[in-house]
N, C-alpha and C positions, 0 to 999 in steps of 0.2 A: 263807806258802803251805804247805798242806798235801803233805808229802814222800810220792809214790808208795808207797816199800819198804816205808814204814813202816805203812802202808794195810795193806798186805800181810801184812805181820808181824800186826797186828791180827786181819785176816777170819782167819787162821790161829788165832790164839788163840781166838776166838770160834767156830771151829768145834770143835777139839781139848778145849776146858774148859781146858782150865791151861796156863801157862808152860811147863811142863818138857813137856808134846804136842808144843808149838808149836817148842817148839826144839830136838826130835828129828827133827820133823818138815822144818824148815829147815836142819838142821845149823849152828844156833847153840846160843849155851852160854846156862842159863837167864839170868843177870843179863845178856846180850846183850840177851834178849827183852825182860827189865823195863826196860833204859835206851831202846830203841826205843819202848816204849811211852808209857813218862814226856815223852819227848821230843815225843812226836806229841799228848801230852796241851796241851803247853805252846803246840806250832802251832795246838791246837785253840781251848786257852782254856776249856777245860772236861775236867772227870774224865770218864772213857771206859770205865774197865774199875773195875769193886767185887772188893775179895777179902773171902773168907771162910773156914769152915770146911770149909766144901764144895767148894771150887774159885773159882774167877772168873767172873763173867759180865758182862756189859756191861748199861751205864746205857742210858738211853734216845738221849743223844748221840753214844753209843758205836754200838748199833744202828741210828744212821740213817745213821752214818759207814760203816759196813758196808756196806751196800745200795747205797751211793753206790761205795763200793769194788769191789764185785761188779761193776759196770756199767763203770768206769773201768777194771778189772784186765782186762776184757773186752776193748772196745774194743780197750785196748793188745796184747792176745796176736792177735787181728784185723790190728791195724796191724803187726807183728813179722813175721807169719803172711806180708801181704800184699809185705814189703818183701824177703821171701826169697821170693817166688816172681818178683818182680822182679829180683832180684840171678841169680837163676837161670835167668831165661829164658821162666819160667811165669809172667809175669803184667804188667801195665801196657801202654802204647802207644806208638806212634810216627804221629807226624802229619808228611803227606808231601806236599808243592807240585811240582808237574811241571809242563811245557808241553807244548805239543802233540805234539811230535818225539818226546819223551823218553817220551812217557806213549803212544805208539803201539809202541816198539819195547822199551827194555830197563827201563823201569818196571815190566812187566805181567809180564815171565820173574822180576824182581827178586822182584817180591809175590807171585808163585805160590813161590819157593825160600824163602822168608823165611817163609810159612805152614806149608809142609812142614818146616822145620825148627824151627819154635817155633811152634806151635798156640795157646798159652797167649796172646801177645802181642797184643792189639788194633791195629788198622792202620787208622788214616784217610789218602784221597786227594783232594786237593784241584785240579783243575786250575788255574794260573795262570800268568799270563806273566814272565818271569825275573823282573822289577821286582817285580812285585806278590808274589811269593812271597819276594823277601827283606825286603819292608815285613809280610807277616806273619811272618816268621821275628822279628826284629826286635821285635815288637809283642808278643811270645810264642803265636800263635797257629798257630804249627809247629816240627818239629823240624828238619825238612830240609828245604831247598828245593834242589831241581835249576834251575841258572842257566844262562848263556853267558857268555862273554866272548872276546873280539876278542886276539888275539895284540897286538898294538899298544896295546890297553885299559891304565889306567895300574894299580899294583896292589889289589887290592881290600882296603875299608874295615878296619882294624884290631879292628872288630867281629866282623869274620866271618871263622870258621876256612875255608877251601878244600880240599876232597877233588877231586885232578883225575881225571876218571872216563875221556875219552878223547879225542881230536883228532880233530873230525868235518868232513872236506873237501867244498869247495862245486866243486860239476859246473856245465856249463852246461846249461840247458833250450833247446831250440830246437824249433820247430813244424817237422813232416815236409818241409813244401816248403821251407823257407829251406836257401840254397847250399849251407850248412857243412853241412846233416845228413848228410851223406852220409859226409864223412872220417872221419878219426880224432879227433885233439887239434885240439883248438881254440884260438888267442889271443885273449885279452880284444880287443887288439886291433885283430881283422879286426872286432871289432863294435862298432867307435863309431861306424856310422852310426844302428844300428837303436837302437828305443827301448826302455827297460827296464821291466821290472816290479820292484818296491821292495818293503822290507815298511810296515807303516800311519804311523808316526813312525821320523825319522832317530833319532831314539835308539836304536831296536831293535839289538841288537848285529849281527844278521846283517845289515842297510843299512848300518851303517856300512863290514864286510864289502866290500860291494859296492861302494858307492860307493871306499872305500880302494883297493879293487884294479883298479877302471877307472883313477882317478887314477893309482896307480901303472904300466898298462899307458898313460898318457900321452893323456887324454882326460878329462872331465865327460860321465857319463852320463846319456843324455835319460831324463825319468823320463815311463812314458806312463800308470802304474797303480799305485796303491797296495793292498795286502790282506799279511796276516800268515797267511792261510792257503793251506797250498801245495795244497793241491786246487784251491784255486780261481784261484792262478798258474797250475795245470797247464793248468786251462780256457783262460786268458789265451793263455795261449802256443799252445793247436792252435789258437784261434783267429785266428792270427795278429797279434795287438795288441803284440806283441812280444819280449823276450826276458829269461832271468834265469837268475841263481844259485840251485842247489838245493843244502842239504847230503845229504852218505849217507844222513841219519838219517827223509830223506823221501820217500828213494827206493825203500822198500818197496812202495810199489803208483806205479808206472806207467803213464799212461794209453798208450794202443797210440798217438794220434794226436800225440806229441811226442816228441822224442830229447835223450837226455844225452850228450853229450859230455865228455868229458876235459880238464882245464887243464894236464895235462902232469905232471910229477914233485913239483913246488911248488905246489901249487893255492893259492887261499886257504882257510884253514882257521879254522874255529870250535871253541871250546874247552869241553867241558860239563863241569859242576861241578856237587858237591854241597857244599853251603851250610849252615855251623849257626853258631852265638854261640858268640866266641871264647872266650866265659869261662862259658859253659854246661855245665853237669855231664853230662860222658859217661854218660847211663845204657847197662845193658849191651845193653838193645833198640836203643838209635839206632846203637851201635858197631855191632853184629850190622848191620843195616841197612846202614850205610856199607860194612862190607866185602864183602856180596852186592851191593851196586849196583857196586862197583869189581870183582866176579867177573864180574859179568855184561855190565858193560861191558867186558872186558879179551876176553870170549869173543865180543862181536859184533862189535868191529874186528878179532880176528883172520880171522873170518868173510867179513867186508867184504873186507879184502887178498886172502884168498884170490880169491876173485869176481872181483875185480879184475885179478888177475895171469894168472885164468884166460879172461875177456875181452877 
């Protein structure tokens, strides 16, 4: 295999006319130049450079080696080029899985602070559902995926590093007319008569959620609806079809005709994470990313408490 430096060492000669240019030029010493070249001659398999009285010039295997050199030395200062403005901040990507919750609230402040602060960096967003986002993490077809998991969930796959971003607590939803709207705190409970709304599959980590902490408050929850999307729980619920858990992270737009209530000091609580391969190379764009998602999440739950403690 033909040795880069020595490529180098060559177009060098070839452009300067003699050994002794070439290795002023490089700051080597002339019999430096001549064993690099003899050596490149021997990977070649052919004479590369003729001497004479006049100087040196190159054979015709020598000048096509050049040109080839020219093209290769290129690229490589291109690739060098490119890897320092990655290592720096100015340049390469980050490819990003969210969910619904996540991708309405501290996703969207995250990728506005993360543009303002590295412009260079290319950013793909992908919505998808925790699952699905760490079968493309997985697959390599992301850097980061934003997940949940369940306090009670056992720990996650040894594959996957865990960034905990913040502890996101589930409220109850209740339709205007139903009794409890009116108090304060709610117990799970006063509500194992009425019927629940779920999310689409018990897998989902927020049903299991649910379903754990009716069990726990000492009932099996009637389930009367399934959907994974809290708009359209929201609908569910003024419309009286019955009742459910919402986390904070949904309770940015509220419909006027349902109320949330409070579970008290301990709610149950969901856990969001950001997700990468355990044995995946820290680039300095996904670092950067991971610590504006953990800024920005650490700034909406204080946010949240506040609110809260003022309500």
């Amino acid at each position: 295999m033909l040795d880069v430096k020595r490529m180098r060492v060559l177009r060098e000669v070839a452009q300067r006319g003699s050994f002794s240019a070439a290795a002023d030029a490089l700051a080597y010493t002339q019999s430096a130049i001549s064993q690099q070249v003899a050596a490149l001659e021997r990977e070649a398999g052919t004479r590369l450079v003729e001497r004479s009285a006049r100087g040196v010039h190159l054979t015709d295997a020598g000048q096509a080696l050049v040109q080839h050199a020219d093209a290769i030395l290129s690229r490589l200062a291109d690739a060098e080029a490119e890897l320092e403005a990655i290592a720096g901040l100015r340049g390469g990507r980050v490819r990003l899985t969210t969910f619904a919750t996540a991708g309405a609230t501290i996703v969207p402040q995250a990728i506005a602070r993360f543009r303002e602060r590295h412009p260079g960096v290319g950013l793909v967003l992908e919505p998808e559902e925790p699952t699905d986002g760490l079968r493309r993490l997985r697959s390599g077809e992301a850097d980061i995926a934003l997940t949940i998991t369940a306090s009670f969930d056992d720990p996650p796959e040894p594959d996957f590093a865990m960034t905990t971003l913040l502890d996101d607590p589930m409220y109850v939803l209740l339709p205007v007319g139903h009794p409890l709207a009116r108090g304060g705190r709610v117990r799970l409970q006063d509500l194992a008569e009425d019927e629940w709304l779920l999310g689409a599959t018990e897998r989902c980590p927020d049903s299991r959620i649910l379903v754990r902490a009716c069990q726990h408050a000492g009932f099996e929850p009637r389930i009367g609806f399934h959907s994974d999307d809290y708009l359209a729980i929201q609908g569910f619920v003024a419309a009286g079809c019955g009742v459910s858990l919402i986390p904070d992270l949904a309770l940015v737009a509220v419909r006027d005709d349902v109320v949330v209530r409070s579970l008290g000091a301990r709610p149950p609580v969901r856990r969001i994470l950001a997700a990468t391969m355990a044995d995946s190379w820290a680039s300095p764009a996904k670092q950067a990313m991971l610590e504006i998602l953990e800024e920005v999440a650490g700034e909406f739950a204080v946010k949240r408490r506040e609110l809260a403690l003022a309500s």
